[in-house]
N, C-alpha and C positions, 0 to 999 in steps of 0.2 A: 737616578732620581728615585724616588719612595716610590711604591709600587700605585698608592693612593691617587698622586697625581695623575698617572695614566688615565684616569676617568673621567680630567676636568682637563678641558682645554679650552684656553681665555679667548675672549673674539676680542675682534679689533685690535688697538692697541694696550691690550689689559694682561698686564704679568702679575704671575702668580709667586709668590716671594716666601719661604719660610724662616721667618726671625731666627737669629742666633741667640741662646739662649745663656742669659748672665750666670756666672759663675755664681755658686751656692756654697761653695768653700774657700776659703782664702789658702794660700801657697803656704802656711802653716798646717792646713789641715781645720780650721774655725772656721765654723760652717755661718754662712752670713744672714740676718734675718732678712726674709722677702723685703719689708718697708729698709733696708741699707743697701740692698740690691742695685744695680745703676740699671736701668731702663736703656737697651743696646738698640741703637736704629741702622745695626744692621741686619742682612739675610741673605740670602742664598735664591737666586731663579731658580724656579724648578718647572715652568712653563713661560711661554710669551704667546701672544697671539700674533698673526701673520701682519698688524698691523693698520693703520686708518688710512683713510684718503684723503688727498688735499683735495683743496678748493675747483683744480682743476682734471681730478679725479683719476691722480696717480697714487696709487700706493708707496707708503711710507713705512720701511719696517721698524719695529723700533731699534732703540740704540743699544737695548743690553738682550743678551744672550744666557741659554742654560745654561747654569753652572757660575753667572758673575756673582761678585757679591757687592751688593750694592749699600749706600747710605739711604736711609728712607724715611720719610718725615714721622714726627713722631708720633701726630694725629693725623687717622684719615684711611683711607683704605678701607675695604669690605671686608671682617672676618669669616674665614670659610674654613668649616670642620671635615675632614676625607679621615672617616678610620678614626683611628685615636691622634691623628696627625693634625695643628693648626698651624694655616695659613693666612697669609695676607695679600689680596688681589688690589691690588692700583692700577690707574692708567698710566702708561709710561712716562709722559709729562710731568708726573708727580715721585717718580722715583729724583733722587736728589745729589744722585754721581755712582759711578763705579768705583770700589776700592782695587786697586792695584796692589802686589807683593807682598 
């Protein structure tokens, strides 16, 4: 993980996710203007917190782990600047799937 993240570790159920970032060139080498860009809803864990409590006040961790890459909704989320490095912190409930392979 970026060295950045080291300094922020999320409470509760709140991961820390850094967006993948849309291609700026097309496979020709035609570099694409920002407004033709596609807006990617996905990203990368790079922190989780240890998780929330239920009702009956056992711990729940959550479901994704450093390193997933997750789908993530397209509004919403806390932005958080570490370094020249930007993030995006959700509660786990509001990430919207793991991608697999």
């Amino acid at each position: 993980p970026p060295m950045a993240t080291r300094k922020l570790i999320p409470l509760l159920d709140r991961v820390l996710v850094q967006r993948v970032l849309p291609q700026q060139k097309s496979l020709g080498g035609v570099i694409i203007p920002e407004s033709a860009q596609s807006k990617l809803n996905e990203g990368t864990v790079v922190a989780v917190g240890p998780g929330a409590k239920d009702k009956n006040g056992n711990l729940q961790p959550p479901s994704v782990a450093v390193g997933d890459t997750v789908l993530m909704p397209e509004y919403g989320g806390n932005n958080v600047k570490l370094g020249e490095e930007e993030f995006t912190l959700f509660r786990a409930d509001d990430i919207l799937g793991v991608l697999k392979g």
